[in-house]
FILUM-81953 format. One record per residue: x, y, z of N, C-alpha, C, O in turn. Coordinates in steps of 0.02 Angstrom, whole numbers, padded with zeros to 5 digits, always signed. Example, Ala and Ser with C-alpha at 12.3 -4.5 7.8 and 13.67 -1.06 7.14 Angstrom:
<rs>
+00660-00284+00390+00615-00225+00390+00660-00165+00390+00712-00166+00423
+00642-00112+00354+00684-00053+00357+00645+00002+00394+00670+00057+00402
</rs>
This chain:
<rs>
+03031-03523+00438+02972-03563+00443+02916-03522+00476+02927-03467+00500
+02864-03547+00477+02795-03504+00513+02754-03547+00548+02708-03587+00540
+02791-03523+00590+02748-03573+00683+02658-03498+00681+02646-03444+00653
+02638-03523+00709+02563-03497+00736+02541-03517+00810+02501-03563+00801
+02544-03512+00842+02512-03520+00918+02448-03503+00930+02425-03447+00921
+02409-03564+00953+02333-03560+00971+02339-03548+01026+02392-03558+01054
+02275-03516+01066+02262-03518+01120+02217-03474+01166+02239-03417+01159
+02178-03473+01199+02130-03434+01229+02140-03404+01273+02171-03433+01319
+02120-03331+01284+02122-03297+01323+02080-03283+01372+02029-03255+01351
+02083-03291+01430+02023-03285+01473+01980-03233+01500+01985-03229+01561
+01932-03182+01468+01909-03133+01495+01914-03099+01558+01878-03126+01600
+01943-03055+01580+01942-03035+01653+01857-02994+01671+01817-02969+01632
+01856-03003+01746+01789-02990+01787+01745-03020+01739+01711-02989+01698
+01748-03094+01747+01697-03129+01746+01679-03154+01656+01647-03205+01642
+01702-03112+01611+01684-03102+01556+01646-03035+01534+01644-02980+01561
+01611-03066+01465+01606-02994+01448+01523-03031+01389+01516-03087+01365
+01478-02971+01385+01429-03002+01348+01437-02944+01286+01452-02884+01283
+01419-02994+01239+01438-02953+01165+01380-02967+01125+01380-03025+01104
+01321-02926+01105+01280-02926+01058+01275-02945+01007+01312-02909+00973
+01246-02992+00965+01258-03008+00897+01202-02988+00860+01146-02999+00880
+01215-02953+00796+01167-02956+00749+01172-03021+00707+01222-03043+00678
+01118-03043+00709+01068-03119+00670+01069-03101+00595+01096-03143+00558
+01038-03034+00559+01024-03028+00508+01109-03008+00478+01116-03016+00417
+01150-02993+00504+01219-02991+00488+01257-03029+00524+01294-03010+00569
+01243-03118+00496+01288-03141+00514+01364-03119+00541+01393-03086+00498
+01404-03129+00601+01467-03121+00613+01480-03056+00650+01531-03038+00680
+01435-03030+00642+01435-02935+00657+01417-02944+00712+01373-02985+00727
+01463-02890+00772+01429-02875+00820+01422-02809+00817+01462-02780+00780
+01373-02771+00850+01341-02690+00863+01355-02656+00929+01353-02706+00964
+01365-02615+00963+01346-02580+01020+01292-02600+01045+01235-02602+01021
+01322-02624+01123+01263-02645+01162+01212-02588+01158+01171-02620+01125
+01188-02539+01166+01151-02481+01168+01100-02474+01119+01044-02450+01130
+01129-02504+01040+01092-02514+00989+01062-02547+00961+01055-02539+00900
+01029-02608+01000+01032-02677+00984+00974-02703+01039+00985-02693+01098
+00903-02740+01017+00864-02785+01062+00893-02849+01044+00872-02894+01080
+00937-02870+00996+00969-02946+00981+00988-02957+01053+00993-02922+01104
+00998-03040+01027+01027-03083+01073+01081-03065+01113+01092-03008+01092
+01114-03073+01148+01180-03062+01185+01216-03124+01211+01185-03161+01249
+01282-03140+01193+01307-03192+01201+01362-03180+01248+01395-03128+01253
+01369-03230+01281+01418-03213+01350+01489-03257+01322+01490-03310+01292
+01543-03218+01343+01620-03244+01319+01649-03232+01405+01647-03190+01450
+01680-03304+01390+01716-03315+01460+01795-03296+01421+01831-03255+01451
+01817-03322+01362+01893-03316+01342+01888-03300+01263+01842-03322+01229
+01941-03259+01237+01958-03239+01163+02006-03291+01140+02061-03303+01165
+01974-03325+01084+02021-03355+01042+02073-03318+01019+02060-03260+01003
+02161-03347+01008+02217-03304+00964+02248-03370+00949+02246-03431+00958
+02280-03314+00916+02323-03355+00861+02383-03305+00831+02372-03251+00803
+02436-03327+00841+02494-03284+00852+02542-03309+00819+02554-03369+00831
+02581-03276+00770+02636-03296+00728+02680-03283+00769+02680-03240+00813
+02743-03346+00746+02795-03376+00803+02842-03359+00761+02844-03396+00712
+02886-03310+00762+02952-03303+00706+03009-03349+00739+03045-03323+00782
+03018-03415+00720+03083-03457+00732+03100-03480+00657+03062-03480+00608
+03172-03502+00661+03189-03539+00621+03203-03623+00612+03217-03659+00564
+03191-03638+00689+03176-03696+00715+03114-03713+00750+03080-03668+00774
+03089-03799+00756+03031-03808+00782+03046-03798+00867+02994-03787+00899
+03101-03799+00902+03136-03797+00948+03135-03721+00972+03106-03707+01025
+03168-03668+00930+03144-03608+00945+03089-03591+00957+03075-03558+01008
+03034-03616+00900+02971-03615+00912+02939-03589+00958+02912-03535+00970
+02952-03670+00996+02937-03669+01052+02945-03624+01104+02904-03587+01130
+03007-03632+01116+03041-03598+01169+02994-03516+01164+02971-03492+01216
+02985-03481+01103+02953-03431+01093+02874-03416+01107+02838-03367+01116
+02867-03484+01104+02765-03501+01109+02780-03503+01191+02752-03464+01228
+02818-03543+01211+02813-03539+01296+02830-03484+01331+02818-03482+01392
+02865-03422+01292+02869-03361+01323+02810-03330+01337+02788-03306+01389
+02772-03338+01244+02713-03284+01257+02649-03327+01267+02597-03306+01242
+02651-03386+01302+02611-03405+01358+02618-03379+01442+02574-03374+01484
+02677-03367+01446+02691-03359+01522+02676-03282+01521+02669-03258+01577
+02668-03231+01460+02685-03173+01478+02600-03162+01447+02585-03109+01420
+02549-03219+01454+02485-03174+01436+02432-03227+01491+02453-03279+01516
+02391-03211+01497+02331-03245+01553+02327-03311+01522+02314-03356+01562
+02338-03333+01445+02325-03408+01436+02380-03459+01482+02436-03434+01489
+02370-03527+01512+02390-03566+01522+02415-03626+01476+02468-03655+01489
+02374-03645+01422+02385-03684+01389+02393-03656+01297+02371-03601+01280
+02425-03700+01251+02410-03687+01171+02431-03721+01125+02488-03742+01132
+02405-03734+01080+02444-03762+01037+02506-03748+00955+02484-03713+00910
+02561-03771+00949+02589-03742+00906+02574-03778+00851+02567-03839+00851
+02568-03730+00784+02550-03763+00714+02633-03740+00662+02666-03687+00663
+02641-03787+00634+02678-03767+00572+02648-03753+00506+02637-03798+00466
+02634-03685+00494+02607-03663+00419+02636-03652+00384+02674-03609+00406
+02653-03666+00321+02701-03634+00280+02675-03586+00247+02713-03544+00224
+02599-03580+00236+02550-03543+00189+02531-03480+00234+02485-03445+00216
+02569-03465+00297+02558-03393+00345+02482-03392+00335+02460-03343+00305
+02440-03437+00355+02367-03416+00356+02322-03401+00418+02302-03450+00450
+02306-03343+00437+02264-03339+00521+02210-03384+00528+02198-03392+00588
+02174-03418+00493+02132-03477+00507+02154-03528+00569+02203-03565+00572
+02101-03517+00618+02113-03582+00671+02124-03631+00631+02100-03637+00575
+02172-03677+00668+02174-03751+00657+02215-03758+00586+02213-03815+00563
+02248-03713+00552+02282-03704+00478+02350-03739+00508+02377-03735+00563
+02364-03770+00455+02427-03813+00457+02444-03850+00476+02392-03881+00491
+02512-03900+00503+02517-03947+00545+02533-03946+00596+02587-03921+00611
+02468-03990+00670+02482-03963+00726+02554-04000+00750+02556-04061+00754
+02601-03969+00763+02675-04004+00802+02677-04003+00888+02730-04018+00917
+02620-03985+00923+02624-04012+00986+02582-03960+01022+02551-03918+00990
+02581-03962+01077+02563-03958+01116+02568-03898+01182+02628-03887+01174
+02554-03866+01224+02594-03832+01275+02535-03820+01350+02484-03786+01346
+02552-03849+01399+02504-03850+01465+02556-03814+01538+02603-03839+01568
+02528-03761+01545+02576-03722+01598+02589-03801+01644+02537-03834+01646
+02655-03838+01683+02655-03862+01725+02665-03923+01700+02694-03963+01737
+02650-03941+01645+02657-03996+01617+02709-03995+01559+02736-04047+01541
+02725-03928+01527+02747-03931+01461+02737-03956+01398+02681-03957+01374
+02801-03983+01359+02773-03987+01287+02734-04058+01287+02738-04090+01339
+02691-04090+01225+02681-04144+01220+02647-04134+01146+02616-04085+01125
+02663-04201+01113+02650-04232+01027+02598-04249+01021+02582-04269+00965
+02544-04251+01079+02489-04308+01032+02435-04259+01026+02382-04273+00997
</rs>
């Protein structure tokens, strides 16, 4: 089966500001090369394929590589279509350091 794990990563020292070019949508440039805008990121979105064969393993696997990265919280998806798109597939729960799993 193909679990996916959401979840954000939190920038260290404070964050980080990342330049965008406007006329290239999506693109960012070298700060150095650039009078554009600059947008400030506190955390990196991921999304991480979960190799289980159960929704149970899954888990157990999504709660490892929560504890072993700066995110606290995430959510697990079941894809069958292996697609990196946020939010792809069906979400099956939940994960909050301290709280654990939950369905809704």
């Amino acid at each position: 089966m193909a679990y996916f794990l959401e979840y954000l990563v939190p920038a260290e020292s404070g964050g980080a500001e990342v330049p965008v070019d406007d006329a290239n949508d999506g693109s960012t440039v070298p700060a150095g090369e650039t009078a554009e805008r600059v947008v400030h990121i506190d955390a990196l979105p991921a999304r991480s394929r979960i190799a289980a064969g159960s929704l149970e393993d899954a888990r157990t696997e999504a709660e490892q590589l929560l504890l072993h990265s700066k995110a606290d919280a995430g959510e697990l998806f079941d894809d069958p279509g292996d697609f990196l798109e946020a939010g792809s597939g069906l979400r099956v729960g939940g994960f909050r350091e301290g709280r654990g799993w939950s369905d809704d």
